[in-house]
C-alpha positions as CSV (number, residue, x, y, z in Angstrom):
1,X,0.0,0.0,0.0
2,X,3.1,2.2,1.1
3,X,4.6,1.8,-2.3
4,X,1.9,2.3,-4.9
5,X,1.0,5.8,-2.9
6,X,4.7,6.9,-3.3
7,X,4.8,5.7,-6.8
8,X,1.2,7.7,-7.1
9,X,2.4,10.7,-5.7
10,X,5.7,10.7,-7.7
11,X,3.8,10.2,-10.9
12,X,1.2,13.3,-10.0
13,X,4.4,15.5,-9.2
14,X,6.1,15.2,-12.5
15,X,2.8,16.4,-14.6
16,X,2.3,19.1,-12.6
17,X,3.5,22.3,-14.2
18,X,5.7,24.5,-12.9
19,X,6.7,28.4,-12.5
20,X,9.6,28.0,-14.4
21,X,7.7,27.6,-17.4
22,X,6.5,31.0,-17.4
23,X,9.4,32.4,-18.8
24,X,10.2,30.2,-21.9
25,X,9.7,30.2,-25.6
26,X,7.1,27.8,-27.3
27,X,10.2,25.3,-28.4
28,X,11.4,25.0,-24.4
29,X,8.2,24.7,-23.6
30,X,7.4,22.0,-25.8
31,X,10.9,20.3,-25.0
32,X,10.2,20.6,-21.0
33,X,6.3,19.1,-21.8
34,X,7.6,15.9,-23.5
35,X,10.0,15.0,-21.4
36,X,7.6,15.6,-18.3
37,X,5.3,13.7,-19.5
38,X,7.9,10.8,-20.6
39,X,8.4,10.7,-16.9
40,X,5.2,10.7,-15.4
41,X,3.8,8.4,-18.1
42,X,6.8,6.0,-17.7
43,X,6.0,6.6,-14.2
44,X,2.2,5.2,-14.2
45,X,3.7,2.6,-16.2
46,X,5.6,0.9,-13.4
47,X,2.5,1.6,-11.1
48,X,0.7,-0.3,-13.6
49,X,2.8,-3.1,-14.0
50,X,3.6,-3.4,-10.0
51,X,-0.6,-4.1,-9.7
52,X,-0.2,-6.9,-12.9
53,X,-2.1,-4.9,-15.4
54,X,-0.3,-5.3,-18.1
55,X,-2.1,-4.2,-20.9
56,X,-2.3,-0.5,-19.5
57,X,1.8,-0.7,-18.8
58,X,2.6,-1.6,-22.1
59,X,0.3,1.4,-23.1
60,X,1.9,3.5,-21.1
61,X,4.8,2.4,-21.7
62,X,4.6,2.8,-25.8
63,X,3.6,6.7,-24.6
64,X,6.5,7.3,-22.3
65,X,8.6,5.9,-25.2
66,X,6.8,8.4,-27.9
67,X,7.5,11.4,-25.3
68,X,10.9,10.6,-24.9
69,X,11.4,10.4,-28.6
70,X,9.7,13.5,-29.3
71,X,12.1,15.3,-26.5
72,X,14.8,14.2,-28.5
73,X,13.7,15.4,-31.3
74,X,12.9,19.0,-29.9
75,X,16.6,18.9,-28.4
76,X,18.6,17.7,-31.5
77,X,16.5,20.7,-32.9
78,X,17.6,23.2,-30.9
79,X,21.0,22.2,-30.6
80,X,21.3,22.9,-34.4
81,X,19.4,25.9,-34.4
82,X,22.0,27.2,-31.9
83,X,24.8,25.4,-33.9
84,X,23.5,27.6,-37.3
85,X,23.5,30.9,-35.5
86,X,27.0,30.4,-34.0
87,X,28.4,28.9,-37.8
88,X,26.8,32.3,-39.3
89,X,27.8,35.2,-36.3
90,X,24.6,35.5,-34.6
91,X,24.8,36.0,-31.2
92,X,23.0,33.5,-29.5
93,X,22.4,35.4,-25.4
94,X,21.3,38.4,-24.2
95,X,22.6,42.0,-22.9
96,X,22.6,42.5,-19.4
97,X,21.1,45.9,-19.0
98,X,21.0,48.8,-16.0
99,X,18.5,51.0,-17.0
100,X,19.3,52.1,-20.4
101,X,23.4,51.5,-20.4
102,X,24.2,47.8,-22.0
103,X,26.5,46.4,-19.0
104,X,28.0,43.0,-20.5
105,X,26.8,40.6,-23.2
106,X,25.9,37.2,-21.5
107,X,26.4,34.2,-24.0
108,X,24.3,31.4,-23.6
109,X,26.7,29.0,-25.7
């Protein structure tokens, strides 16, 4: 009983969004989402498979797989986005500012 509340609980905590996530861009976003919900499916997955159903494990486990794969995807996609604006001169960062007056560039690379 101990086991499939912790295994509950964990699997409830990695779908719930988080502040974090306020701040991004729709491609981080999307990235953080998939691989989330790779954990928390892969997550229900075990739970399922610890009480012997296991149809729905193999579900969710097929899902948790898909995620994964699509996280993948989303980060081999932004690591050559970033690798095509380094090749070509674009910054890829931000300026830290104080008021109007640009203090420092801060590279992300």
């Amino acid at each position: 009983m101990n086991r499939k509340m912790i295994l509950r609980t964990l699997s409830l905590l990695t779908l719930l969004p988080t502040t974090a996530g306020l701040a991004q861009t729709t491609r981080q976003e999307d990235k953080n989402l998939m691989r989330n919900l790779g954990v928390g499916l892969g997550a229900v997955a075990l739970q399922k498979a610890v009480q012997g159903k296991h149809k729905d494990a193999a579900l969710y486990g097929v899902a948790a797989a898909y995620a994964g794969k699509k996280y993948e995807d989303r980060r081999k996609e932004q690591h050559v986005w970033r690798s095509y604006r380094r090749k070509n001169g674009k910054r890829v960062g931000y300026w830290l500012m104080r008021g109007e007056r640009r203090l420092r560039y801060v590279s992300l690379i």
